[in-house]
C-alpha positions as CSV (number, residue, x, y, z in Angstrom):
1,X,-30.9,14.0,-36.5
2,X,-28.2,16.8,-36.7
3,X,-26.6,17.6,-33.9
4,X,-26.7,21.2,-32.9
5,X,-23.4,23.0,-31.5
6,X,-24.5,24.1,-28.3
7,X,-25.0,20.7,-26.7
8,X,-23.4,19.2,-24.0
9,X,-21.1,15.8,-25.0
10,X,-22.5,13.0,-23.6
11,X,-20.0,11.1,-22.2
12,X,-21.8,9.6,-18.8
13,X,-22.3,5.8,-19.1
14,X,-24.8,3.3,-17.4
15,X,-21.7,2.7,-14.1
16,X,-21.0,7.0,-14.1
17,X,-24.6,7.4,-13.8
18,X,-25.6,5.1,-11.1
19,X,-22.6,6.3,-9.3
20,X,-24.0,9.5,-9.3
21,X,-27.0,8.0,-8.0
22,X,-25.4,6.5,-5.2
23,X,-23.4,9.2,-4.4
24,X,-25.8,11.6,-4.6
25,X,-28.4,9.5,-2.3
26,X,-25.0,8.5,0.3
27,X,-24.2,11.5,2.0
28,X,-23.7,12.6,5.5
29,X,-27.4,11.8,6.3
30,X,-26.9,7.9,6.6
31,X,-24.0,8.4,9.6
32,X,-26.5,10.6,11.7
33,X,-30.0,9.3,11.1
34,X,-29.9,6.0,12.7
35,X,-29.5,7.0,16.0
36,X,-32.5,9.5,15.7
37,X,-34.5,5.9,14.6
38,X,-33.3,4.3,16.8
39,X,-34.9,6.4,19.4
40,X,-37.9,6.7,18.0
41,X,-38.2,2.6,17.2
42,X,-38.5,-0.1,20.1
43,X,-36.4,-2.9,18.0
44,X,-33.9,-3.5,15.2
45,X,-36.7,-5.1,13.3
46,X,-38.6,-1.7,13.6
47,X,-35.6,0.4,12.7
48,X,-35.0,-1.8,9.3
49,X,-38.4,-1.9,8.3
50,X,-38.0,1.9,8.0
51,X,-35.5,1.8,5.6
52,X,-37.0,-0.7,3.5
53,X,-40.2,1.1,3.9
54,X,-38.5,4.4,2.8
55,X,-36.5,2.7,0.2
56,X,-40.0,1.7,-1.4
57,X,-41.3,4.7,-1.2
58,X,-38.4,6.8,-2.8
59,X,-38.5,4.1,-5.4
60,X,-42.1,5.5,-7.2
61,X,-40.1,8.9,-7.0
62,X,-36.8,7.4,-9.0
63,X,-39.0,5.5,-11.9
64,X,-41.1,9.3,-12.6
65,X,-37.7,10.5,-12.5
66,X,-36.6,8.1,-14.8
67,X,-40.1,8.5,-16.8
68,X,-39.4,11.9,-16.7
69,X,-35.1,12.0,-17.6
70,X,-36.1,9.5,-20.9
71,X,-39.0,12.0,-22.1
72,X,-36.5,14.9,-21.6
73,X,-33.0,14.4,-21.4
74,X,-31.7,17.7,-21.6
75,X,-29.5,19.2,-18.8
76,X,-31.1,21.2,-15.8
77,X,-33.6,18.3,-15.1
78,X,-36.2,19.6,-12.6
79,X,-36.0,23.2,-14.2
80,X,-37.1,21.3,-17.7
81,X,-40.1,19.7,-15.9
82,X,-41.5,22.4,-14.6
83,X,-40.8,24.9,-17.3
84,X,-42.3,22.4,-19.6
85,X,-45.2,21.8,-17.4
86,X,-46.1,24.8,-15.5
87,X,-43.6,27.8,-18.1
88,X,-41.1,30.2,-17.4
89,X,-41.8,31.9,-14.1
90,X,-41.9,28.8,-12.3
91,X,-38.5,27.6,-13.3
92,X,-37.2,30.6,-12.7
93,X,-38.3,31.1,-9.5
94,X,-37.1,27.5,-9.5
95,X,-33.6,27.6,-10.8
96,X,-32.9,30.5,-9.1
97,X,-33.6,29.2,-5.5
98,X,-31.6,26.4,-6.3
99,X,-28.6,28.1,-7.7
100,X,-28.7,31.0,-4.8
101,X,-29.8,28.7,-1.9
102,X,-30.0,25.5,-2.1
103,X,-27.3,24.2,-3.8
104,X,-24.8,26.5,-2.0
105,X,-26.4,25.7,1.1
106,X,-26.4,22.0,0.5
107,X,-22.4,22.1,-0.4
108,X,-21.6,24.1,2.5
109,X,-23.0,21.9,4.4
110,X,-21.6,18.8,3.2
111,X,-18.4,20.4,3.4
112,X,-18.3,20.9,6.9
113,X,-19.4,18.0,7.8
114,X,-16.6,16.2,6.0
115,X,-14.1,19.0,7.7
116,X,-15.3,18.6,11.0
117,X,-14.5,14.4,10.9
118,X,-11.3,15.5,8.9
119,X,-10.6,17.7,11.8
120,X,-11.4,15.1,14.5
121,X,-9.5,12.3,12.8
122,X,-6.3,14.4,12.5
123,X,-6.5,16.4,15.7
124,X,-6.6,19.8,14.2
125,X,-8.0,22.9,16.2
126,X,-11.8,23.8,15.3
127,X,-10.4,26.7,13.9
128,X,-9.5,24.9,10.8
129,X,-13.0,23.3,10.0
130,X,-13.8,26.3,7.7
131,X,-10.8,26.6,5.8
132,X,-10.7,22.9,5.2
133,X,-14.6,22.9,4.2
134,X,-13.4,25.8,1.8
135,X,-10.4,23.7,0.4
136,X,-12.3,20.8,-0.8
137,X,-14.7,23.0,-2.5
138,X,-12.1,24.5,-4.4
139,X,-10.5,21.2,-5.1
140,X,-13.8,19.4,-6.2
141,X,-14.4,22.7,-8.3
142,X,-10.8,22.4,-10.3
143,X,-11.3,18.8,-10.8
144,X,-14.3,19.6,-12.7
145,X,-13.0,22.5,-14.6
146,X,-10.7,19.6,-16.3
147,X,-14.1,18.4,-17.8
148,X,-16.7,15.9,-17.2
149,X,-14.8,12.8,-17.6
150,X,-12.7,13.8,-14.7
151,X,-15.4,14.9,-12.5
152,X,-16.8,11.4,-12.8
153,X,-13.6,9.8,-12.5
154,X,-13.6,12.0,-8.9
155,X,-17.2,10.8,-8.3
156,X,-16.9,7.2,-8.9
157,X,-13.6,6.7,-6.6
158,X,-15.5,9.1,-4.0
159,X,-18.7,6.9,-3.9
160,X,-16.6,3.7,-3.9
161,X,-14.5,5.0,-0.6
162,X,-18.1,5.7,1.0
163,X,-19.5,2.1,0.6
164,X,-16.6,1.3,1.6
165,X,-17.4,3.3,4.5
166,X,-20.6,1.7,5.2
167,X,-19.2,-1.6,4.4
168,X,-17.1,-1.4,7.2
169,X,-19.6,0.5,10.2
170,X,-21.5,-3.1,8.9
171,X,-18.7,-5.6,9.2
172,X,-17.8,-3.9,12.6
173,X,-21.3,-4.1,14.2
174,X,-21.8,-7.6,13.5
175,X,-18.2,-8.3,14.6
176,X,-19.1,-6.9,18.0
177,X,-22.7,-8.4,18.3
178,X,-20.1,-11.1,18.6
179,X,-23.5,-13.7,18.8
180,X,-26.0,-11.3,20.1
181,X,-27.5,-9.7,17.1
182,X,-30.6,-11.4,17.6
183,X,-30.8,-9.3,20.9
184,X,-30.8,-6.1,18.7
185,X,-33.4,-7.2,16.6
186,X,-36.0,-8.1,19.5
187,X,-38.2,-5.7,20.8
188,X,-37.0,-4.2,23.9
189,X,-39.7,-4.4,26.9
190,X,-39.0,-1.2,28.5
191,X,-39.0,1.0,25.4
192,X,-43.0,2.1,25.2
193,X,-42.7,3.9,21.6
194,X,-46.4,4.8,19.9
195,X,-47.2,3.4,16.9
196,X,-47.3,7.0,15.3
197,X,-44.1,7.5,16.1
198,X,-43.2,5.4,13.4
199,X,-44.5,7.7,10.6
200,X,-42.5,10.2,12.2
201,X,-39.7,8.5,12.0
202,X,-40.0,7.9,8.1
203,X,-39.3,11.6,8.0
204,X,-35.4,11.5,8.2
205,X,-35.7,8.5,6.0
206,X,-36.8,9.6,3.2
207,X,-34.6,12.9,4.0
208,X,-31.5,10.7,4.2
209,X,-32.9,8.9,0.4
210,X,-33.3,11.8,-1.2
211,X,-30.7,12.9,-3.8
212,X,-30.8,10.8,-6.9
213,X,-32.6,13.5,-9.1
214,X,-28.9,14.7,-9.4
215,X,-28.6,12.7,-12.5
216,X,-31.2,14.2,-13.8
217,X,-29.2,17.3,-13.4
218,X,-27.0,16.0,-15.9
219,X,-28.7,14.1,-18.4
220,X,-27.6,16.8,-21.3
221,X,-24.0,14.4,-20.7
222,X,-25.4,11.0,-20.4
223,X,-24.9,8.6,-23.3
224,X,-28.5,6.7,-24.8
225,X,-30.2,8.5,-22.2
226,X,-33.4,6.8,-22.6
227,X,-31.8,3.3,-21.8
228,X,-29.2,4.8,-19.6
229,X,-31.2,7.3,-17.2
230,X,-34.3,4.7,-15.8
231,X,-31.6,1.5,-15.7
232,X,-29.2,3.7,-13.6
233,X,-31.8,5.2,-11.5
234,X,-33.2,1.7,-10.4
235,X,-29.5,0.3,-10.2
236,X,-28.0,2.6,-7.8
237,X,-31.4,3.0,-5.5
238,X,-31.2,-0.6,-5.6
239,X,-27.8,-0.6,-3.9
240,X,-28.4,1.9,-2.0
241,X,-31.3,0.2,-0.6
């Protein structure tokens, strides 16, 4: 097949993509939602049921995706789907909302989040949290602008440092259990939580999951995408699970 000018080079392996996975799935949704389980569970058995629960479910959603990123590998993922499925208006409509809301939204948000605990951790005035927010943007921007090896480069030590994270908020709660961890896992007598409360609280789960169609974002720049896309999709869901 020749290969026409206007493509993208693909350059994203199997470990690029199922960083992107994990760091599009990891964001500031897993250091929030556990205490909104935790009030709506009555034990630690409840609470990690959720997530395996979730994790299951956001599963069938990763192999259409990866169904879906082998039949079309072209960049824009969703926007392909639905303009091949449904035509042009939809993806439009589509694409557009994405690239005037959500996605701008989404960053912004993630970017003050990250200022707020940069703020915290350094002792700066609230008054900095915007600039801050603003100043990684603009640095994750220019990193890209250097191409798409050095975004990923960026990406991969990012998502490294953030199960790095999570690797230690683990460590550290079973450090301080300090023998009692089987008292966080029993169900606590005085906690009276309705069994439909637990559907409700698969909402923020599958909130916190979401995020892996991001590779499918970029599969115009992943090599072998056929082998590449479904093997990283189930890799990195599997470690984030």
């Amino acid at each position: 097949m020749s290969t026409e000018s206007n493509t993208y080079l693909r350059r994203l392996g199997t470990w690029d993509a199922a960083m992107i996975v994990i760091g599009g799935v990891i964001g500031a949704g897993i250091f929030s939602t556990p205490s909104t389980l935790a009030q709506r569970t009555s034990s630690g058995w409840e609470l990690l049921a959720l997530w395996v629960v979730g994790g299951l479910l956001t599963l069938t959603g990763v192999l259409s995706y990866a169904e879906l990123g082998a039949r079309r590998p072209q960049a824009g993922g969703s926007y392909i789907y639905l303009r091949e499925a449904f035509g042009q208006l939809p993806a439009f409509l589509f694409g557009w909302t994405m690239a005037l809301i959500n996605y701008p939204g989404s960053v912004a948000a993630v970017a003050t989040i990250f200022a707020q605990y940069f703020c915290a951790a350094l002792g700066l005035s609230l008054l900095y949290i915007k600039p801050v927010a603003a100043g990684a943007i603009a640095f994750i921007v220019g990193v890209n602008l250097f191409g798409i090896r050095a975004g990923a480069w960026m990406q991969n030590i990012f998502t490294l440092l953030k199960l790095a994270a999570i690797v230690l908020l683990v460590v550290a709660g079973v450090v301080l259990a300090d023998g009692h961890l089987g008292v966080s896992l029993a169900v606590d007598p005085g906690r009276d939580v309705p069994p439909g409360a637990l559907f409700g609280a698969l909402l923020p789960v599958l909130f916190t999951y979401g995020g892996f169609h991001y590779l499918n974002d970029l599969a115009g720049e992943v090599r072998n995408p056929q082998r590449t896309l479904p093997l990283a999709l189930g890799l990195g869901m599997a470690g984030v699970m």
